[in-house]
LOVOKE-95814 format. One record per atom (N, C-alpha, C): residue in three letters; atom name; y, x, z. Coordinates in Angstrom, 1 decimal, padded with zeros to 4 digits, always signed. Layout:
% residues N
   r  a  north   east     up
 Ala CA      Y      X      Z
...
This chain:
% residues 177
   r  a  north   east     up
 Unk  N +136.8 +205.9 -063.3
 Unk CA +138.1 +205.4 -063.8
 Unk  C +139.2 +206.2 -063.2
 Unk  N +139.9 +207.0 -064.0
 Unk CA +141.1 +208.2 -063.3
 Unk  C +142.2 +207.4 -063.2
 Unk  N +143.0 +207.3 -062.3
 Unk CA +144.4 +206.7 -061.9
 Unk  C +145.2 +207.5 -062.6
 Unk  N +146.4 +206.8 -063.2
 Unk CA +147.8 +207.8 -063.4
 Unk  C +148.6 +208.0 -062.7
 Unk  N +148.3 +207.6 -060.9
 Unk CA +149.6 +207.3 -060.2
 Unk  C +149.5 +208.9 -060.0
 Unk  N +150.9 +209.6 -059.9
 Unk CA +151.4 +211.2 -059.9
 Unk  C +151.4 +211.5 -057.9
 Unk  N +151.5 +210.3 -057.1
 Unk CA +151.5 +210.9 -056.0
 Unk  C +150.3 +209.8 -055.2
 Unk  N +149.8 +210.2 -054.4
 Unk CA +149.3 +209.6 -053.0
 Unk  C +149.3 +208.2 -052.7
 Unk  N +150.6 +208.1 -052.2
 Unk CA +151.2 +206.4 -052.0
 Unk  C +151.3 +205.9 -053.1
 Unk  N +151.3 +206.1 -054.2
 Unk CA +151.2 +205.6 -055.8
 Unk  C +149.6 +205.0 -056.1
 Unk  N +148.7 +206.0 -055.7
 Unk CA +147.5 +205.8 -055.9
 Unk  C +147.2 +204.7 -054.7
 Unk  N +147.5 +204.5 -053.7
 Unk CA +147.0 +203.5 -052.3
 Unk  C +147.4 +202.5 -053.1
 Unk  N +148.8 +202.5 -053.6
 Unk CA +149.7 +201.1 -054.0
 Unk  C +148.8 +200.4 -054.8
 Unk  N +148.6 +201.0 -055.7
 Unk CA +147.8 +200.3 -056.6
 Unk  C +146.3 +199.9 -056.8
 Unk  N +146.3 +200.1 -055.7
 Unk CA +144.5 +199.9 -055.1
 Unk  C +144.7 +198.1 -054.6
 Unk  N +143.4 +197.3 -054.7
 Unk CA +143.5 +196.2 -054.2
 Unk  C +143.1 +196.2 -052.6
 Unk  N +144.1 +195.8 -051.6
 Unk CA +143.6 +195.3 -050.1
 Unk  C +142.8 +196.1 -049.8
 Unk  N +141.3 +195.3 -049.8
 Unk CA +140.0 +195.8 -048.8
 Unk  C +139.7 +197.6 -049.7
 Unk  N +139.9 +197.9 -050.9
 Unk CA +139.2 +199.3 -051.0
 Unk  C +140.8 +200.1 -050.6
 Unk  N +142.1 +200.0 -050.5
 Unk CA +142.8 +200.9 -049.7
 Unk  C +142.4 +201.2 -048.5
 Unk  N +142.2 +200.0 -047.9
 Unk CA +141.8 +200.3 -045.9
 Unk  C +141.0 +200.7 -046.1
 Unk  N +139.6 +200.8 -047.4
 Unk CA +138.5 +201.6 -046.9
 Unk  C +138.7 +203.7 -047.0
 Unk  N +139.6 +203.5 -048.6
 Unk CA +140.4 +204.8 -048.6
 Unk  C +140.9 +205.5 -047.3
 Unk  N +141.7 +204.6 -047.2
 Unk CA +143.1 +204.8 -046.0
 Unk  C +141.7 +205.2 -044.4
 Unk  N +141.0 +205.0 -044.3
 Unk CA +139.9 +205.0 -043.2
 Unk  C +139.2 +206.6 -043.3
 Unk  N +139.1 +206.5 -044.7
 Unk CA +137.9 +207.7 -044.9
 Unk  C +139.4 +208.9 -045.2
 Unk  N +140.1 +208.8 -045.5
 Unk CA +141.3 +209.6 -045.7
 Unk  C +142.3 +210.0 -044.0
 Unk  N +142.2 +209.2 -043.5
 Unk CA +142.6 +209.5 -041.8
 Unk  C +141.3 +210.2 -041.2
 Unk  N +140.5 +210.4 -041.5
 Unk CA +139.6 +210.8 -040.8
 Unk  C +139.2 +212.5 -041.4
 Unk  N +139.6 +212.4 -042.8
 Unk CA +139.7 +213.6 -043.5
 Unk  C +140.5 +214.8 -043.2
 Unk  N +141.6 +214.3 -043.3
 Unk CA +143.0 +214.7 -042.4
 Unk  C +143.0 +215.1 -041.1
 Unk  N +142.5 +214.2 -040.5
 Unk CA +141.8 +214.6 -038.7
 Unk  C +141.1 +216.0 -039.2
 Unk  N +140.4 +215.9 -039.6
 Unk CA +139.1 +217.3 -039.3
 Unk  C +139.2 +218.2 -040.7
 Unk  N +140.1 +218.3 -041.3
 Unk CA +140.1 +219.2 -042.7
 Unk  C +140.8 +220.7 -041.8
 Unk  N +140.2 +221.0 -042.2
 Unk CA +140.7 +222.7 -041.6
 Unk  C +142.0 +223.6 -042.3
 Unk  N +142.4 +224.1 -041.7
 Unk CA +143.7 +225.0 -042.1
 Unk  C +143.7 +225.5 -043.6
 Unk  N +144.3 +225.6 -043.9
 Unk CA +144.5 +226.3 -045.7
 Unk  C +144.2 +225.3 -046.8
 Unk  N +143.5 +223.8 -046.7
 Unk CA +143.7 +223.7 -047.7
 Unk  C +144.6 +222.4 -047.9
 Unk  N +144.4 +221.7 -049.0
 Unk CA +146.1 +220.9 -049.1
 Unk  C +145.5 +219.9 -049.6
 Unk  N +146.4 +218.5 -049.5
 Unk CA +145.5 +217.2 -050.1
 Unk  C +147.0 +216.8 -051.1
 Unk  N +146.5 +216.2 -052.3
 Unk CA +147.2 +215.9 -052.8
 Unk  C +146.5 +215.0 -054.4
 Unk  N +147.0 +214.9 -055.9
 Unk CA +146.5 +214.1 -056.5
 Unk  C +146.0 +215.2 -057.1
 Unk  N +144.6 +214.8 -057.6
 Unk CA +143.5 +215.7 -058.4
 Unk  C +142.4 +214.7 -059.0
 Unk  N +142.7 +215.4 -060.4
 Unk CA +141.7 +214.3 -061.3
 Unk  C +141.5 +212.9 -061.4
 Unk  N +143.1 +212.7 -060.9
 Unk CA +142.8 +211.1 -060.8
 Unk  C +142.7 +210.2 -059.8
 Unk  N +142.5 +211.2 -058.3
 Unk CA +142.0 +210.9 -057.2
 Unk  C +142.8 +211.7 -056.3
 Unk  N +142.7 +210.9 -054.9
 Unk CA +142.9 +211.8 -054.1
 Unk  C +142.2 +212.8 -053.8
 Unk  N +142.9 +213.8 -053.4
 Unk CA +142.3 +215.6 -053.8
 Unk  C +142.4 +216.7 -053.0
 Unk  N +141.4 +217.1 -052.0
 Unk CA +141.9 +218.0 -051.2
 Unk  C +141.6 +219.3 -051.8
 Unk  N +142.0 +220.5 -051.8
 Unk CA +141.7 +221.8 -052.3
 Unk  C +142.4 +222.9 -051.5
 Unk  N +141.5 +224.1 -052.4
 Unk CA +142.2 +225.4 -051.8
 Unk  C +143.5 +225.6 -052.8
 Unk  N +144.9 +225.4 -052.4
 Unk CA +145.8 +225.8 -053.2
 Unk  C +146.1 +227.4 -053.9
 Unk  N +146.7 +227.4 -055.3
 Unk CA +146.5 +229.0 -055.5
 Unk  C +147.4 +229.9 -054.6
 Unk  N +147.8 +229.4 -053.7
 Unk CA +148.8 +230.4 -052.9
 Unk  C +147.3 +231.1 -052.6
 Unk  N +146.2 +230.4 -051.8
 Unk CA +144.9 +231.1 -050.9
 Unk  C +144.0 +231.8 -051.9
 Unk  N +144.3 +230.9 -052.9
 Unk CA +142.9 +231.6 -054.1
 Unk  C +143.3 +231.3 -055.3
 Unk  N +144.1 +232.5 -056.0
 Unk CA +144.8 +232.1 -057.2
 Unk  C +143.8 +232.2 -058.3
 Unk  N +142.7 +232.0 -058.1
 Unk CA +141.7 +232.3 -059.6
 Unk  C +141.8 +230.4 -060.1
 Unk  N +141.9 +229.4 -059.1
 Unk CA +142.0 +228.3 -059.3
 Unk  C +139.9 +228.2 -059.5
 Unk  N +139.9 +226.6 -060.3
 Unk CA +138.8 +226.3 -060.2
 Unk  C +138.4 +226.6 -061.7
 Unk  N +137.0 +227.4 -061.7
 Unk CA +137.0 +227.9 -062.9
 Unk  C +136.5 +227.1 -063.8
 Unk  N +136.5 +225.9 -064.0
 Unk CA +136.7 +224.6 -065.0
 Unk  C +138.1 +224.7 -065.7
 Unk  N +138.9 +224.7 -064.9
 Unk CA +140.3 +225.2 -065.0
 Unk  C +141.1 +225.6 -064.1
 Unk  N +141.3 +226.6 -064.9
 Unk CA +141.9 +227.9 -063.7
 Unk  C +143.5 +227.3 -063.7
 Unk  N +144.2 +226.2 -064.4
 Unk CA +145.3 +225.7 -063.7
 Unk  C +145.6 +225.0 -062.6
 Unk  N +143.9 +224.4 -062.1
 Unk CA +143.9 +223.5 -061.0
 Unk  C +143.4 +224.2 -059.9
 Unk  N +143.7 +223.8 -058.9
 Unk CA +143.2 +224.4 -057.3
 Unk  C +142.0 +224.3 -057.3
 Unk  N +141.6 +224.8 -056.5
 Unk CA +139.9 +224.8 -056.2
 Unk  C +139.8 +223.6 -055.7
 Unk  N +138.9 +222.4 -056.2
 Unk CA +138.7 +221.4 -055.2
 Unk  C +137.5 +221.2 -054.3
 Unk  N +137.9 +220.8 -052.9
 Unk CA +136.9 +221.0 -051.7
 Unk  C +136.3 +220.0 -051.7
 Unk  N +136.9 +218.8 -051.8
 Unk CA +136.9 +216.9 -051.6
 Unk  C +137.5 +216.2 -052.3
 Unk  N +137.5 +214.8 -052.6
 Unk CA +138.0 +214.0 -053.8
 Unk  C +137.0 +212.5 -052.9
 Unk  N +138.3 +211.2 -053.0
 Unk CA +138.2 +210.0 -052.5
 Unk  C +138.8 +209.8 -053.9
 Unk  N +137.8 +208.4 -054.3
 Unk CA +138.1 +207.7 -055.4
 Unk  C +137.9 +206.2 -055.5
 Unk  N +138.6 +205.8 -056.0
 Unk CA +137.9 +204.1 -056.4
 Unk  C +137.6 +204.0 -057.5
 Unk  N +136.2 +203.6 -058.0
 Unk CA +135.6 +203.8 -059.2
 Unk  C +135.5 +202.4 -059.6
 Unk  N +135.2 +201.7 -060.9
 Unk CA +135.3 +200.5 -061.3
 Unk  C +134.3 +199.3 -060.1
 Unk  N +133.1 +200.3 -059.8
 Unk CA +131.9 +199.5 -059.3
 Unk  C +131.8 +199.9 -058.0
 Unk  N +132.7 +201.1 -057.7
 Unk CA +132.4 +201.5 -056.0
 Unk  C +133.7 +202.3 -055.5
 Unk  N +133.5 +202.5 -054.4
 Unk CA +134.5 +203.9 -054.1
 Unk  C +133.6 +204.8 -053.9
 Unk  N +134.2 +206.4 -053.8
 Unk CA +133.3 +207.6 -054.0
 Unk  C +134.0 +209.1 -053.0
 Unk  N +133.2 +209.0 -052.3
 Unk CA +133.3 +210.6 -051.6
 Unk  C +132.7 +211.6 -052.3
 Unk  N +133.3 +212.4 -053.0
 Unk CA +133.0 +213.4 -053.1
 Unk  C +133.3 +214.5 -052.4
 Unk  N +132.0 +215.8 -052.0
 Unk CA +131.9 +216.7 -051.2
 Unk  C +131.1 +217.8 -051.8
 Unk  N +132.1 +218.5 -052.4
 Unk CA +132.4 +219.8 -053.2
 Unk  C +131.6 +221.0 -052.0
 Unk  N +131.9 +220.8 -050.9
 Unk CA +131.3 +221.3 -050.3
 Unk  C +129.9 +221.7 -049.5
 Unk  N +129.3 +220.0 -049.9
 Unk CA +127.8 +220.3 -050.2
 Unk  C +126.8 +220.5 -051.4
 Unk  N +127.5 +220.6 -052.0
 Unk CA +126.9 +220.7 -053.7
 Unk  C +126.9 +222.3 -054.0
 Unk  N +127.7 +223.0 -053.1
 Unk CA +127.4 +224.8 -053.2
 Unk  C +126.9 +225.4 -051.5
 Unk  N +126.5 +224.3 -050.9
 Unk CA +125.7 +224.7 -049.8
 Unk  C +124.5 +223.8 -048.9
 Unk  N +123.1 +224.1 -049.6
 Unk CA +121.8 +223.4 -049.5
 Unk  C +122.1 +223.3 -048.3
 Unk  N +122.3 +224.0 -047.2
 Unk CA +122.0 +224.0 -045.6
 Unk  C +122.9 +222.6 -045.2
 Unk  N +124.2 +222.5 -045.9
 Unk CA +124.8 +221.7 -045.1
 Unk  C +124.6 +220.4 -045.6
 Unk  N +124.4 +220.5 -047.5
 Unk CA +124.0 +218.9 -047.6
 Unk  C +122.0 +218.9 -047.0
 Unk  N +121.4 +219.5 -046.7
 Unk CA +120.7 +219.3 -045.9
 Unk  C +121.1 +218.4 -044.6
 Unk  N +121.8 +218.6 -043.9
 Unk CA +121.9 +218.3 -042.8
 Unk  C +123.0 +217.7 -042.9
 Unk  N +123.9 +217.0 -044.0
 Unk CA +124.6 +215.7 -043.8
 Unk  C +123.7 +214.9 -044.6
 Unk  N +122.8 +214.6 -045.5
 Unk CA +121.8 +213.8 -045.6
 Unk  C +120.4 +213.4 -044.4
 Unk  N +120.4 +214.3 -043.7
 Unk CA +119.7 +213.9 -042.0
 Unk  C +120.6 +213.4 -041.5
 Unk  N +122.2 +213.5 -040.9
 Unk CA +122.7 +212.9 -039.9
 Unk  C +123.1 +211.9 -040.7
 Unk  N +123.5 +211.5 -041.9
 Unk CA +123.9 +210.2 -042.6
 Unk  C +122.4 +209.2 -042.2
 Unk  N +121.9 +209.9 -042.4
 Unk CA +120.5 +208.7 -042.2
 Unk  C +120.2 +208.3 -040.5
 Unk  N +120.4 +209.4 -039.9
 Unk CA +120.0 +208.9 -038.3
 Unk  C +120.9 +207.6 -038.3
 Unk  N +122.6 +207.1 -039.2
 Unk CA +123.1 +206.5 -038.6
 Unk  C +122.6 +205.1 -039.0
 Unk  N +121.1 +205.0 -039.7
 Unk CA +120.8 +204.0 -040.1
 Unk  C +121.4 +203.3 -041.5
 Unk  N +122.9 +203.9 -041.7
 Unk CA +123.1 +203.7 -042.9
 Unk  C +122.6 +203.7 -044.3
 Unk  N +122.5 +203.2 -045.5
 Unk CA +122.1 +203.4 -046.6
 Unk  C +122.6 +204.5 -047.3
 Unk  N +122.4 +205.6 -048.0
 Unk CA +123.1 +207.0 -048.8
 Unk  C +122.5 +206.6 -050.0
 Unk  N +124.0 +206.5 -050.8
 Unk CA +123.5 +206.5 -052.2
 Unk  C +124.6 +208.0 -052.6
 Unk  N +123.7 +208.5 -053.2
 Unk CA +124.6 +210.1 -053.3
 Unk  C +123.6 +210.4 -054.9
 Unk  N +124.7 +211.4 -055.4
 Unk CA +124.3 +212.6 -056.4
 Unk  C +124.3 +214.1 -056.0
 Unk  N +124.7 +214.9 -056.4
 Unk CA +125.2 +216.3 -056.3
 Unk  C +125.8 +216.5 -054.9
 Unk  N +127.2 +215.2 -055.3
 Unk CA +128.1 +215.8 -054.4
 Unk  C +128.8 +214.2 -053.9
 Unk  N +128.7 +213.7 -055.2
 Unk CA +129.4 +212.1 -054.9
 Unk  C +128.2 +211.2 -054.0
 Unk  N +129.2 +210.6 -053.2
 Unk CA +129.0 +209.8 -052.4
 Unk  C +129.2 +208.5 -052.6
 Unk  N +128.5 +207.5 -052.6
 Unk CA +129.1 +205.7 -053.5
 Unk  C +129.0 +205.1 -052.3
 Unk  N +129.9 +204.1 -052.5
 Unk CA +129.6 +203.2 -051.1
 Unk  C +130.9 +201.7 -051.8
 Unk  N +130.2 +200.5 -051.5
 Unk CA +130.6 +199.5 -051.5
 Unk  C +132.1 +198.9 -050.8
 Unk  N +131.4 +199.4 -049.3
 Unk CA +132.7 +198.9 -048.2
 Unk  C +133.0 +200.2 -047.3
 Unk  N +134.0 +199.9 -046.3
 Unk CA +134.1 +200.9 -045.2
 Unk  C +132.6 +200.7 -044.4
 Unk  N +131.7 +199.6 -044.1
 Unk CA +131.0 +199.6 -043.4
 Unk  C +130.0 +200.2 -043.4
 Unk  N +129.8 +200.4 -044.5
 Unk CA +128.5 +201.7 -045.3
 Unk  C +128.9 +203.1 -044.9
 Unk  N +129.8 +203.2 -044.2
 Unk CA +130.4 +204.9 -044.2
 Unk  C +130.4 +205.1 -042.5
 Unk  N +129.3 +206.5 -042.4
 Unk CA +129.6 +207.0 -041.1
 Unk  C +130.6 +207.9 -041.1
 Unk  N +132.0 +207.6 -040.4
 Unk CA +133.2 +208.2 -040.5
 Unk  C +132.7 +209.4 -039.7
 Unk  N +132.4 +209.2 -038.7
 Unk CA +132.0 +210.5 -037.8
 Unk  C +131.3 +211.7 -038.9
 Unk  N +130.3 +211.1 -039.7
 Unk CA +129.7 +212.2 -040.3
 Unk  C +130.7 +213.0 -041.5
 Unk  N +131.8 +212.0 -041.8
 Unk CA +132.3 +212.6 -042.7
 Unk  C +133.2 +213.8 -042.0
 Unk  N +133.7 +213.2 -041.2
 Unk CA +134.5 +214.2 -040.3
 Unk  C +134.0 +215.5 -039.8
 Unk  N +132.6 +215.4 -039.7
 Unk CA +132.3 +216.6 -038.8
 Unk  C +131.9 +217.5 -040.6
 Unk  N +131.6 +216.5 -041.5
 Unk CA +131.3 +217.7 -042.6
 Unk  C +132.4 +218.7 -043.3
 Unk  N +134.0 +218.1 -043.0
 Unk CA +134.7 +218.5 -043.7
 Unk  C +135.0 +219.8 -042.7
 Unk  N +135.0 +219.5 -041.4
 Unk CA +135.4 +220.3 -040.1
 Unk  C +134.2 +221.5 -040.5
 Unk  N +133.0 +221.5 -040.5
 Unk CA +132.2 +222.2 -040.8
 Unk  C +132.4 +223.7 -042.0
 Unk  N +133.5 +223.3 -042.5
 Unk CA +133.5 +224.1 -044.2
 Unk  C +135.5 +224.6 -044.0
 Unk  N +135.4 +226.3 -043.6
 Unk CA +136.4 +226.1 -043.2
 Unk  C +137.1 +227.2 -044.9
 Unk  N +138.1 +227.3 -045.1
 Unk CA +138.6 +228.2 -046.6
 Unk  C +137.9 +229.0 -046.6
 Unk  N +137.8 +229.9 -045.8
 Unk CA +136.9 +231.2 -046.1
 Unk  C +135.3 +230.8 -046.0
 Unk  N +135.0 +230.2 -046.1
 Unk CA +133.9 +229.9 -046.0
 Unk  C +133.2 +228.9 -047.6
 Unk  N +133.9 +228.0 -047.2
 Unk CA +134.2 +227.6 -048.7
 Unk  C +134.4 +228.3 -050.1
 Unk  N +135.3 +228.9 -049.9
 Unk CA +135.5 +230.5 -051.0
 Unk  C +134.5 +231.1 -051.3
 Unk  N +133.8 +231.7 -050.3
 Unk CA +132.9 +232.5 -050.0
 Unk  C +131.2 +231.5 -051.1
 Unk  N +131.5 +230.3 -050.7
 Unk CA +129.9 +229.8 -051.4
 Unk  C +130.2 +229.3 -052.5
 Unk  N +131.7 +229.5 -053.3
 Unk CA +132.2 +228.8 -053.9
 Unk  C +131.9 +230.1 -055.4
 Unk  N +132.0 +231.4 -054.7
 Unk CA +132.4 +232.5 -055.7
 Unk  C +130.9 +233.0 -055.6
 Unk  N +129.5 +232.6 -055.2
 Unk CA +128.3 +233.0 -054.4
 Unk  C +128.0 +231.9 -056.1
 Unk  N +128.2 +230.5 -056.1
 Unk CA +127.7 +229.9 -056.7
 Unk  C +128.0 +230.2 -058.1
 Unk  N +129.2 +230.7 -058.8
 Unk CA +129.8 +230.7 -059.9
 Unk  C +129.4 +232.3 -060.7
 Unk  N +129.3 +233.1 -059.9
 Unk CA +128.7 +234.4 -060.0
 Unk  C +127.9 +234.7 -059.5
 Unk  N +126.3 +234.3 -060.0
 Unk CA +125.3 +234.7 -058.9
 Unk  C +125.1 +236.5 -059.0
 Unk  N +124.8 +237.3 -058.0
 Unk CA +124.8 +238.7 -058.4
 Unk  C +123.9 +238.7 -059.4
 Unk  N +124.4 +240.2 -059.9
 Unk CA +123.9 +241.1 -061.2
 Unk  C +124.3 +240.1 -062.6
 Unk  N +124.9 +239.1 -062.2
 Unk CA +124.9 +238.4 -063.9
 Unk  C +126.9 +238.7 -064.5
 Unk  N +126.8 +238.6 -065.4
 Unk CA +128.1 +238.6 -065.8
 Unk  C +128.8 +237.3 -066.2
 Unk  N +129.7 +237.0 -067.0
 Unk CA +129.8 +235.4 -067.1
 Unk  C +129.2 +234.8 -067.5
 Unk  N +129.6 +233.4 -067.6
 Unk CA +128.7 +232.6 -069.2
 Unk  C +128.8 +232.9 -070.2
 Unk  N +130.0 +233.4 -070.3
 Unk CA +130.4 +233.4 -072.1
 Unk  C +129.6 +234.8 -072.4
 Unk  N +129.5 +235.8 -071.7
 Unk CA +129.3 +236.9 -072.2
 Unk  C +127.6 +237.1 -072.5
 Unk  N +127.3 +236.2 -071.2
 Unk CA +125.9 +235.9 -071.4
 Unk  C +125.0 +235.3 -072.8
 Unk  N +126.3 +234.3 -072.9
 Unk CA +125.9 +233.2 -074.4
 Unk  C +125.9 +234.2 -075.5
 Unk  N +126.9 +235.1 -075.1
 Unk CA +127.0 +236.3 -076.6
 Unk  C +126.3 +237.1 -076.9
 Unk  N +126.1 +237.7 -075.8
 Unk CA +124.8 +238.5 -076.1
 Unk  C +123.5 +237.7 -076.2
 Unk  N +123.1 +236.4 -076.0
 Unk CA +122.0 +236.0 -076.3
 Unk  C +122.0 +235.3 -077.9
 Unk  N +123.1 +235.3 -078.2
 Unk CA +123.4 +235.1 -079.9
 Unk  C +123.2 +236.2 -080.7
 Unk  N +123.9 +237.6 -079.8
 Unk CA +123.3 +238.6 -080.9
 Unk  C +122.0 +239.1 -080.6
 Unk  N +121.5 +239.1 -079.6
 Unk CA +119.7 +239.2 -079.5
 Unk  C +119.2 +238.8 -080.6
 Unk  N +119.4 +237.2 -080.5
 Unk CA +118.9 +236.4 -081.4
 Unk  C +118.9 +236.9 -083.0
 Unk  N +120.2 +237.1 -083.1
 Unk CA +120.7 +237.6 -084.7
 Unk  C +119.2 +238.8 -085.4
 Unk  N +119.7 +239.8 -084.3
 Unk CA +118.8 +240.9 -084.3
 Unk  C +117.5 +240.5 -084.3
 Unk  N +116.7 +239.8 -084.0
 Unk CA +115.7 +239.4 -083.9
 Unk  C +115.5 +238.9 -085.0
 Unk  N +116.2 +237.8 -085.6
 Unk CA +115.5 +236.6 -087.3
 Unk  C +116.0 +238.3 -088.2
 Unk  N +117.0 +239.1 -088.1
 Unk CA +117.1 +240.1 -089.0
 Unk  C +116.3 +241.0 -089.2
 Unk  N +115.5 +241.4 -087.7
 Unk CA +114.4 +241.9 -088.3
 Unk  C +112.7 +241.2 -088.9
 Unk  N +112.4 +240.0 -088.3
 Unk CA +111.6 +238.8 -089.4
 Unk  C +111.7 +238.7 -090.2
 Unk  N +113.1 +238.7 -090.8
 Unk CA +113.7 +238.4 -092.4
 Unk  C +113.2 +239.7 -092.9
 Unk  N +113.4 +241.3 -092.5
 Unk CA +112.8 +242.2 -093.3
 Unk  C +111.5 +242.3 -093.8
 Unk  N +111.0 +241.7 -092.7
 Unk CA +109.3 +242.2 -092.6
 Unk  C +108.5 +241.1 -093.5
């Protein structure tokens, strides 16, 4: 469920009590340990940290009007939600925030990249902190443009086209024969 509030404090306001302080918890601790260069602000509805286009003006190639997003705290109808853009383009590290999430005994209910969780008491803050601290812009960038263009390939689109005219070429010559 995407908010329409346009700023930050807009989006807290309108959160009920116990899921702001869980926000407001996992968001102070974000802030603590987010590294230089990128920016938090409203994205998709949620709060939104990203590389702004000042650092990387290609934007996020979903849409190249929006910043690249690193992270995203949400309140979803049934949960709140950490998402972590930055384990979803690096196995090593969501490797090893699904081991330290688990040493804390806690429960992980995850996908890709989203994180679900009930209350603040389900969340190891420490772990979140040390993952954001872990992933610094250039680095981020780096597995970001690794993931979107794997070598030797060209885009999607160009890829889709030439496998349309393959194709063409191919029933055209069946159809002769």
């Amino acid at each position: 469920m995407q908010s329409k509030a346009k700023t930050i404090d807009a989006y807290l306001a309108g959160l009920p009590d116990d899921r702001r302080e869980a926000i407001q918890a996992i968001r102070a601790v974000i802030l603590k340990n987010l590294p230089k260069g990128y920016e938090e602000g409203m994205q998709y509805g949620m709060i939104g940290y990203f590389v702004p286009h000042s650092v990387y003006p290609p934007g996020y190639h979903c849409d190249p009007k929006q910043p690249l997003p690193f992270a995203g705290l949400a309140s979803q109808k049934n949960h709140l939600s950490i998402y972590l853009m930055c384990i979803y383009s690096d196995p090593k590290l969501a490797t090893w925030f699904r081991e330290a999430w688990t040493k804390t005994g806690k429960k992980l209910d995850m996908g890709k990249s989203c994180v679900r969780f009930k209350d603040i008491e389900n969340v190891p803050l420490r772990v979140i902190g040390q993952t954001i601290k872990r992933v610094p812009v250039k680095k981020f960038i780096e597995l970001y443009e690794k993931a979107v263009k794997p070598a030797g390939r060209t885009t999607t689109k160009k890829n889709n086209s030439t496998k349309t005219a393959k194709k063409k070429v191919r029933q055209s010559k069946s159809n002769r024969a």
